[in-house]
C-alpha positions as CSV (number, residue, x, y, z in Angstrom):
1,X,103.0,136.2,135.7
2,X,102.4,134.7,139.4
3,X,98.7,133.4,140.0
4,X,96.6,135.7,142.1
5,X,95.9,134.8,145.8
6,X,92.1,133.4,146.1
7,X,89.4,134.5,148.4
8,X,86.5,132.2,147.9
9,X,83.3,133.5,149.3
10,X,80.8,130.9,150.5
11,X,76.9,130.6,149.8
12,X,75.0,129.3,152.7
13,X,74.0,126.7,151.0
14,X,77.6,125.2,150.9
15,X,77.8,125.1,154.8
16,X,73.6,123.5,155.2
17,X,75.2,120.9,152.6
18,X,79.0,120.2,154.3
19,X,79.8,122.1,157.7
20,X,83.5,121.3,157.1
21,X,83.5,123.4,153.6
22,X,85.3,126.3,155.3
23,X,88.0,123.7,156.1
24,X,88.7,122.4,152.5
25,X,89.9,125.1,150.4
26,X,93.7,124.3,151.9
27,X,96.0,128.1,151.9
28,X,93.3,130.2,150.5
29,X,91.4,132.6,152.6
30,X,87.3,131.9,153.0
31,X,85.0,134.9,153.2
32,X,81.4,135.5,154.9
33,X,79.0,137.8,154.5
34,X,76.7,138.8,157.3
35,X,73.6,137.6,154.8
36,X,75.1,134.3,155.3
37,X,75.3,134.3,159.2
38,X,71.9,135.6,159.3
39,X,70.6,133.0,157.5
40,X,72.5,130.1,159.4
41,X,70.9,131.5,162.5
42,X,67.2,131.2,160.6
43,X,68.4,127.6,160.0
44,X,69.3,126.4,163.0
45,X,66.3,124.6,164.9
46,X,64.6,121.5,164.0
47,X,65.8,117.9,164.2
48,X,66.6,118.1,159.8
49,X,69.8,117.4,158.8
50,X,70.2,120.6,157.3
51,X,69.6,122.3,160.5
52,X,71.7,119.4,162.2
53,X,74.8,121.1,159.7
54,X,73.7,124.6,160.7
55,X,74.5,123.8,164.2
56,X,77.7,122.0,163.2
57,X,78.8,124.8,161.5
58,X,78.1,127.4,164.1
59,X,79.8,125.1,166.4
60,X,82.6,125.4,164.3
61,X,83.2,129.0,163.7
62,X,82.6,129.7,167.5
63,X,85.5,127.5,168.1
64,X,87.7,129.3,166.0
65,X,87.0,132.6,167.9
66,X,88.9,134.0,170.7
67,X,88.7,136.9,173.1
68,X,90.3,140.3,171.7
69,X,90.2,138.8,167.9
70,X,90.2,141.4,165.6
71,X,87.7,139.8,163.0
72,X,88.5,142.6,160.3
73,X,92.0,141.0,160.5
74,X,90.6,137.6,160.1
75,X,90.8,134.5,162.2
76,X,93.0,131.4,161.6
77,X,90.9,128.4,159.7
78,X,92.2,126.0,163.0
79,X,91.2,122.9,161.8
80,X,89.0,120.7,164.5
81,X,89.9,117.5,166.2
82,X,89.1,114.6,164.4
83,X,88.3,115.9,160.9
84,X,91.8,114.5,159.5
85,X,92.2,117.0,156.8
86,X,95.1,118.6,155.0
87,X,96.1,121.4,157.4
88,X,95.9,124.7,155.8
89,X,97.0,128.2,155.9
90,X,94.1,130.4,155.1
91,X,91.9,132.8,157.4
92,X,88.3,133.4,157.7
93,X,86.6,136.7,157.1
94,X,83.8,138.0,158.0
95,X,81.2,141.2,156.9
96,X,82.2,143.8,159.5
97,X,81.3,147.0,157.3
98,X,78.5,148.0,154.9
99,X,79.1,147.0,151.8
100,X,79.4,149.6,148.4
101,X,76.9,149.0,145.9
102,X,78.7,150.8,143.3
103,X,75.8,151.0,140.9
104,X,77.3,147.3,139.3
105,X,74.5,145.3,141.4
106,X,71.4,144.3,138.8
107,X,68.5,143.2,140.2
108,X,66.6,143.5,143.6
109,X,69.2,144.1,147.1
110,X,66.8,143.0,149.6
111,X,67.3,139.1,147.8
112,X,69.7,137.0,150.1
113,X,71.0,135.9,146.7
114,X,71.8,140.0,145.4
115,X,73.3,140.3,148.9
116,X,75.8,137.7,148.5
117,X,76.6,138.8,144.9
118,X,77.0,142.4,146.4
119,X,79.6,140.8,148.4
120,X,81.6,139.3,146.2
121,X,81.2,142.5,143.5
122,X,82.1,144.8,146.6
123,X,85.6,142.1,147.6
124,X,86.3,142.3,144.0
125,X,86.9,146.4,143.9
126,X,88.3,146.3,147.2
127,X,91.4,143.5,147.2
128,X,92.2,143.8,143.1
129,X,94.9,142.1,143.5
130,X,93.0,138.8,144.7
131,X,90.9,136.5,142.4
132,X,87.1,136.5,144.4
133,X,85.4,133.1,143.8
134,X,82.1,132.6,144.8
135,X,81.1,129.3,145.5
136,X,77.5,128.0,145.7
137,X,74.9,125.5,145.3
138,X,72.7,127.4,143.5
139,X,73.3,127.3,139.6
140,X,71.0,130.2,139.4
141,X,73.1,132.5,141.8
142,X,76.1,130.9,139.7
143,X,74.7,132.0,136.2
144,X,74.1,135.8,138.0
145,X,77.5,135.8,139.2
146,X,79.1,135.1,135.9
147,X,76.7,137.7,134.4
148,X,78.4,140.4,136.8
149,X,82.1,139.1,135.9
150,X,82.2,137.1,139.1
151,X,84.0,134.0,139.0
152,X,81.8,131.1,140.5
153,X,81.8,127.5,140.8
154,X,80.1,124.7,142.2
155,X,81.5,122.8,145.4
156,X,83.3,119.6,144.5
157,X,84.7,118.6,147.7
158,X,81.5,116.5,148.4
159,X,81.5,114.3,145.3
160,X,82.7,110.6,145.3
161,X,83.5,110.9,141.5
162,X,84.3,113.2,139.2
163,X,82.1,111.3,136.4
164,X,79.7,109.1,136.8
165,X,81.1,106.8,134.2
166,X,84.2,106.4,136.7
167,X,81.7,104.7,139.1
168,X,82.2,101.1,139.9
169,X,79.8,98.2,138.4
170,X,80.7,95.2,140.0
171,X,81.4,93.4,137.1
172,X,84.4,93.0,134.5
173,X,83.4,91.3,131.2
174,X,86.6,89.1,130.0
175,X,88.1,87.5,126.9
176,X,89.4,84.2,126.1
177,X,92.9,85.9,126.7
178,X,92.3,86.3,130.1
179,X,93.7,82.9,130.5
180,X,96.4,83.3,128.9
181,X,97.9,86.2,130.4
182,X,96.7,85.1,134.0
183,X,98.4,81.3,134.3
184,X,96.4,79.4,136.5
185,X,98.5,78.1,139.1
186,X,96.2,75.7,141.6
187,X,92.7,74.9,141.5
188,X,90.3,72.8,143.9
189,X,87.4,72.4,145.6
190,X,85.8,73.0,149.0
191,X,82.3,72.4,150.5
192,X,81.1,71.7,146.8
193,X,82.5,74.6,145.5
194,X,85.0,75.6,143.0
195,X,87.9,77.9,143.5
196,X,90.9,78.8,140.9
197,X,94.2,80.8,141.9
198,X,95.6,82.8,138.7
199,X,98.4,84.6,138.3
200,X,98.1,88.7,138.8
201,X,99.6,90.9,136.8
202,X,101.3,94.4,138.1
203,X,98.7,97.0,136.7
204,X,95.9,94.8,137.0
205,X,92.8,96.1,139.1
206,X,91.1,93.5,141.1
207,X,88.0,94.0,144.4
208,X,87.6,91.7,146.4
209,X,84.0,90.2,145.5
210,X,84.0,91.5,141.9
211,X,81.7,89.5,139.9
212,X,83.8,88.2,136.4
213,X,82.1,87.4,133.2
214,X,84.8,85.2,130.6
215,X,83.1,84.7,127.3
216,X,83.7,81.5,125.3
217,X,81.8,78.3,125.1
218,X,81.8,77.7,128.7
219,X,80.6,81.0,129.9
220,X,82.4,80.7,132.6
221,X,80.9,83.3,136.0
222,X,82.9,83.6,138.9
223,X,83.8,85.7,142.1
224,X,87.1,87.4,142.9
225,X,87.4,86.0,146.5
226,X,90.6,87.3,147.2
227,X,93.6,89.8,146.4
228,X,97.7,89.3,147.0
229,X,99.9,91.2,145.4
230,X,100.7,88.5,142.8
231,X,97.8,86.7,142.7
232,X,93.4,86.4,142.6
233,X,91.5,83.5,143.9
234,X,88.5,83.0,141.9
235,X,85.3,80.9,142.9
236,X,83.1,79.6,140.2
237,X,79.8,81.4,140.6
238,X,76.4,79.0,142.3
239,X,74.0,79.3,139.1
240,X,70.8,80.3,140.4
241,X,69.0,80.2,136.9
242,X,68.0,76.6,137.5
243,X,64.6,75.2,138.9
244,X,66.4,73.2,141.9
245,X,68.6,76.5,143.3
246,X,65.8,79.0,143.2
247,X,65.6,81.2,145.7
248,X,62.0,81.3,147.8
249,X,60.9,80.7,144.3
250,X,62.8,83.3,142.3
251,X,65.3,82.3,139.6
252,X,68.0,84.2,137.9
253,X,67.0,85.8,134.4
254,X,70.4,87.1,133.1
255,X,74.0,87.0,134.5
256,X,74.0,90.1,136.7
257,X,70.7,88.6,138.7
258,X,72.9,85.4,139.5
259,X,75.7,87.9,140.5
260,X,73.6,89.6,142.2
261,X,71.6,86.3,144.1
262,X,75.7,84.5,144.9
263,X,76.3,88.1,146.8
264,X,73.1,88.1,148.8
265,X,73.3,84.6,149.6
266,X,76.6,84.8,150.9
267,X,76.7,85.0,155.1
268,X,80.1,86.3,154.7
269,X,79.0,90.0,152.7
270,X,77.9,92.3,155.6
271,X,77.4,95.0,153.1
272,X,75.6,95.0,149.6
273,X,75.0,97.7,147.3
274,X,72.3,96.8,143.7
275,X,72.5,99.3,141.2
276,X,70.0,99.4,138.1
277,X,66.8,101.0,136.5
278,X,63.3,100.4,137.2
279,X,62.3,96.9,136.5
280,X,66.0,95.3,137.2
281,X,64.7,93.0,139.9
282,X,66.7,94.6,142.8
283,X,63.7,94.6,145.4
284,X,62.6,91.3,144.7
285,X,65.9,89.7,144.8
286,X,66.6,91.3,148.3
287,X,63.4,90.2,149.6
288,X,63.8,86.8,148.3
289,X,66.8,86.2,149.3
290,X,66.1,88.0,152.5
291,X,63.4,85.4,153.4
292,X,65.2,82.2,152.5
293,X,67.9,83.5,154.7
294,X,65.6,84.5,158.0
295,X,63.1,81.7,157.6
296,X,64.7,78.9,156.1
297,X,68.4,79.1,157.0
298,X,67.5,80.9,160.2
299,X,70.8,83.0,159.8
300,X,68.8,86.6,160.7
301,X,65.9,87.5,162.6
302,X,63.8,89.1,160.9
303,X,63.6,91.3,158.1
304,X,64.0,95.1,158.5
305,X,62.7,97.4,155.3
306,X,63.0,101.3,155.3
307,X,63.7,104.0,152.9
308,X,64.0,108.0,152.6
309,X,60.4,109.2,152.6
310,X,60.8,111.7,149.6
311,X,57.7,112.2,147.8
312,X,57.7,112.1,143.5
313,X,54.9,114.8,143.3
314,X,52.9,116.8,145.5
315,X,53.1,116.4,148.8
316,X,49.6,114.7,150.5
317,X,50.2,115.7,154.5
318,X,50.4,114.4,157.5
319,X,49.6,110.1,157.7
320,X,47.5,108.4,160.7
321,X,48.7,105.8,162.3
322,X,52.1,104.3,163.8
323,X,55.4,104.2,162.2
324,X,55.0,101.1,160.1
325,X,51.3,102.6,159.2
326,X,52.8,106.2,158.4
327,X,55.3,104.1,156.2
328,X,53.3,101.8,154.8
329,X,52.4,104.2,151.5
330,X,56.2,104.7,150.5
331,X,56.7,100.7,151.0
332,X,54.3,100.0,147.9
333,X,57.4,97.9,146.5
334,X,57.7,95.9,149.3
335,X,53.8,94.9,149.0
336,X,54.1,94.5,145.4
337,X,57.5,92.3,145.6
338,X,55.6,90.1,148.2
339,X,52.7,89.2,146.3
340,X,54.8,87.7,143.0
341,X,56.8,85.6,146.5
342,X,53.8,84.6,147.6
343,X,51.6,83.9,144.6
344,X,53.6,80.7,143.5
345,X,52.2,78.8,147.2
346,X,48.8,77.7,146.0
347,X,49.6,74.1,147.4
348,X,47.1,75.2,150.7
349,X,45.1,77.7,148.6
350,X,43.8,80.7,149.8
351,X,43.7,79.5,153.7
352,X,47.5,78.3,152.9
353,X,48.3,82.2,151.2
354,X,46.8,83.9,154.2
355,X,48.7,81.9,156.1
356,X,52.1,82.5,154.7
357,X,51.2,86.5,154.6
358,X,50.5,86.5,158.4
359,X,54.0,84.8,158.7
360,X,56.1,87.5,156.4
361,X,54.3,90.3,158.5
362,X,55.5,89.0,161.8
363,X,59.0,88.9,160.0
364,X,59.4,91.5,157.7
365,X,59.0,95.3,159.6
366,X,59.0,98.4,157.8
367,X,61.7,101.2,160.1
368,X,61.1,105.0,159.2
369,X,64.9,106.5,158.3
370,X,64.2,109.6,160.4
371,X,64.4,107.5,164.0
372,X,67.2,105.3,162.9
373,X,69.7,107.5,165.0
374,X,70.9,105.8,168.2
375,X,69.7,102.0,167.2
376,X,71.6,98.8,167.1
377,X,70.4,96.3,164.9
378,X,71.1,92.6,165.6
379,X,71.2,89.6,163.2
380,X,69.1,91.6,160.9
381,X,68.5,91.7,157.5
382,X,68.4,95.3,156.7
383,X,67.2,96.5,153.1
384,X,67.5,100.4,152.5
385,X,64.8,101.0,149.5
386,X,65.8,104.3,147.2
387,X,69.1,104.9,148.7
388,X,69.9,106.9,145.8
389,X,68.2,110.0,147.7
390,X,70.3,109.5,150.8
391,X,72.8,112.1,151.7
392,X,76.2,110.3,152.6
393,X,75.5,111.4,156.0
394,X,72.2,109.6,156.4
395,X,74.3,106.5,154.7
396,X,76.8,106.4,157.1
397,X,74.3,107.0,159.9
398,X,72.4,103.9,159.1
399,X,75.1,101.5,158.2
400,X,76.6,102.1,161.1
401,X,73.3,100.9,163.4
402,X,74.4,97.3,162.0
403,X,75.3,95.4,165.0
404,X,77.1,91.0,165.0
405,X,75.0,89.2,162.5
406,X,73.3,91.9,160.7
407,X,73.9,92.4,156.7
408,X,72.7,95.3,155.0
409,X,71.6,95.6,151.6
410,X,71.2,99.1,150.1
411,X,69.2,99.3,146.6
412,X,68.7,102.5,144.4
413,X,68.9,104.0,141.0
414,X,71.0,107.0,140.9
415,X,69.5,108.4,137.5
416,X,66.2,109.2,140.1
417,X,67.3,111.6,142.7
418,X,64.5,113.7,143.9
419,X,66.3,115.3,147.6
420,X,67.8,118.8,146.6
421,X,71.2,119.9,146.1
422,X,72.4,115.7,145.4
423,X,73.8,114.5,142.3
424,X,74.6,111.4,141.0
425,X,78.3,112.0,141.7
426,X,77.3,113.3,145.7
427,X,74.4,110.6,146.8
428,X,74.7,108.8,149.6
429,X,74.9,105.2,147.8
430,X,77.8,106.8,145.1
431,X,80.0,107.1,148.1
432,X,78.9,103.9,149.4
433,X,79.7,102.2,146.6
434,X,83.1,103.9,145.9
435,X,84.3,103.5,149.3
436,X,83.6,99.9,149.8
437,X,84.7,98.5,147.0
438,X,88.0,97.5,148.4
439,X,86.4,95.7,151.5
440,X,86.0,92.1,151.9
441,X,83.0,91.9,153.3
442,X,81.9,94.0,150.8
443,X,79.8,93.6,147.3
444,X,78.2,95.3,144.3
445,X,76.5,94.4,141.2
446,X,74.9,97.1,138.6
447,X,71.8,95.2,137.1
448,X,71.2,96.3,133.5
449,X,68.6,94.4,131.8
450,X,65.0,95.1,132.7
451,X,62.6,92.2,133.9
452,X,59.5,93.5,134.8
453,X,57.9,93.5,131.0
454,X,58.1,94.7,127.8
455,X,56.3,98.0,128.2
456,X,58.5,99.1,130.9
457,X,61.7,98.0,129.2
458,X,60.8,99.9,126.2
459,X,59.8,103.0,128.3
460,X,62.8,102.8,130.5
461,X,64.5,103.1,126.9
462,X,62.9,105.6,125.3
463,X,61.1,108.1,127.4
């Protein structure tokens, strides 16, 4: 029995999220009710990013119109300029009569939700011979859809991953048999450091920067450097868990800190993403090696800090001030981070500690995400705080302000999203992560062992 022809009917909640969405569904026809234009056009002013994708969206369908269109015949889904996707067949539809009720409709019709569900009951006796998929962001509209034998699903274009557990970590863990099946064919040693070529096999998996673990007595940690086809160089990792290579201070605690310190310390990663729960160190690794690198080795600057302003609770209004005072309550890591730099310089006591805190002021500036747009950063060290509740939009917005010299270092947890309609699989640092991975300039490390104490380890576990 041939498959039915689809007709997927969109939420507006899919086009706020992804203007392109009517563009992705490749030969199947896309379907809008007037509800949904309606509420685009509620949508569309402000300076948000959802009203930013309202815009892009109408923008969109207006280009697709032409004079003496027929719209209950449909119009052609003519792909855009510039989006580079799979060019499809399909048409777009939209609401041009009132649509039957039918009695099948439970609940109240003046909801924009009931509306759209009206819609899709009303397609459903009207074109029997097509399968009518809603698709939403809503899982409540999903679970009334399916209770009225619609078929609905969630949109999946936008993730980076299917599963989470497919997500890149940085780091490979090998056995003592690593060496035997990957010959080592020339090692040396350059500027004090120490490099090995080995042998690669055909199915092996390798990322340029990928942090390796090899168990045995000598504990071996090293970087992938670099990829051929038939071969990896491998550099022996600095080990930053001793006294005379700390870092402003800091030391290593467990392997995937001293990952995590080679990576930032290295001029030649323009890009770094730290992955890990609460009390993993990521902050205070940045800003340590942040400051060694902008007042010691002079390589940046200054310092830039900012992060998305999403509150945990209730909302408390409007903040006095400029933009670093307005900021200044979401940057309570930052403060917190500096005090454990700072409290190790009691050599000039307390005149010597309020010295050293005016300097890391002048050199450390907290940026609000919203005016990002437009900016070129130079020599900079740039630290993105919580970039777990960044849309991939706002990622790519800010990565791309970094101008020559400027490194950018995003941190986050993705188990604490708090911005609507992201996932784990759909944030703004999974895609990051996923997509640079193959770079050279590129590096990641997922820390996994808690530092902070004892109480917050064991609550990190357990609650």
């Amino acid at each position: 029995m041939a498959e039915k022809a689809r007709l997927y009917l969109l939420d507006t909640n899919v086009l706020m999220h992804d203007p392109t969405a009517m563009f992705r569904f490749a030969e199947h026809d896309i379907f809008l009710p007037m509800i949904v234009l309606e509420e685009l056009d509620r949508s569309k002013k402000g300076v948000s990013e959802v009203a930013r994708n309202v815009r892009q969206a109408s923008r969109f369908l207006g280009s697709m119109m032409r004079p003496g269109d027929k719209l209950e015949n449909g119009v052609p889904l003519n792909e855009p300029e510039g989006l580079n996707l799979k060019a499809g067949t399909g048409r777009l539809y939209f609401q041009t009569e009132k649509l039957d009720n039918g009695g099948d409709l439970v609940g109240d019709r003046g909801l924009a939700d009931n509306e759209i569900l009206l819609a899709a009951l009303s397609l459903s006796r009207k074109f029997p011979d097509k399968q009518v998929i809603l698709v939403s962001k809503d899982i409540n509209l999903r679970i009334k859809a399916t209770i009225h034998g619609i078929v609905a699903e969630d949109y999946h274009n936008d993730r980076a991953l299917d599963d989470l557990s497919l997500l890149y970590t940085g780091l490979r863990e090998l056995d003592n048999s690593f060496w035997d099946a990957h010959a080592t064919r020339d090692s040396w040693t350059e500027e004090g450091r120490t490099y090995y070529r080995m042998a690669r096999q055909a199915d092996d998996e390798w990322y340029p920067n990928q942090c390796l673990r090899l168990a045995g007595d000598n504990g071996l940690e090293a970087l992938v450097r670099k990829v051929d086809n038939d071969s990896i160089v491998l550099e022996v990792a600095q080990d930053y868990r001793r006294t005379q290579s700390e870092v402003w201070g800091i030391q290593a605690r467990n392997p995937e800190q001293n990952f995590a310190l080679n990576l930032l310390m290295d001029p030649d990663i323009d890009f770094l993403t730290l992955l890990g729960t609460a009390g993993t160190g990521k902050t205070l690794l940045a800003l340590a090696a942040g400051l060694a690198q902008t007042l010691d080795e002079k390589i940046y600057r200054e310092i830039l800090m900012t992060r998305a302003t999403v509150s945990v609770g209730e909302d408390i209004g409007f903040l006095p001030g400029t933009e670093e005072e307005k900021m200044t309550p979401w940057m309570g890591a930052l403060t917190d981070n500096l005090e454990v730099l700072t409290e190790s310089d009691n050599d000039g006591g307390d005149w010597g500690r309020a010295a050293t805190n005016d300097l890391l002021a002048s050199r450390i500036k907290i940026r609000a995400l919203n005016f990002m747009r437009g900016r070129t950063f130079l020599s900079r060290y740039l630290i993105i705080d919580e970039a777990q509740n960044l849309t991939p939009k706002q990622m790519k917005t800010l990565i791309t302000r970094a101008g020559p010299g400027t490194k950018i270092v995003c941190l986050g947890n993705i188990e604490q999203i708090d911005t609507p309609y992201l996932t784990e699989t759909t944030s703004g640092l999974t895609f990051a992560v996923d997509r640079f991975k193959h770079w050279r300039h590129a590096g990641h490390v997922t820390l996994r062992r808690g530092e902070r104490s004892r109480l917050a380890d064991f609550a990190s576990e357990t609650l």
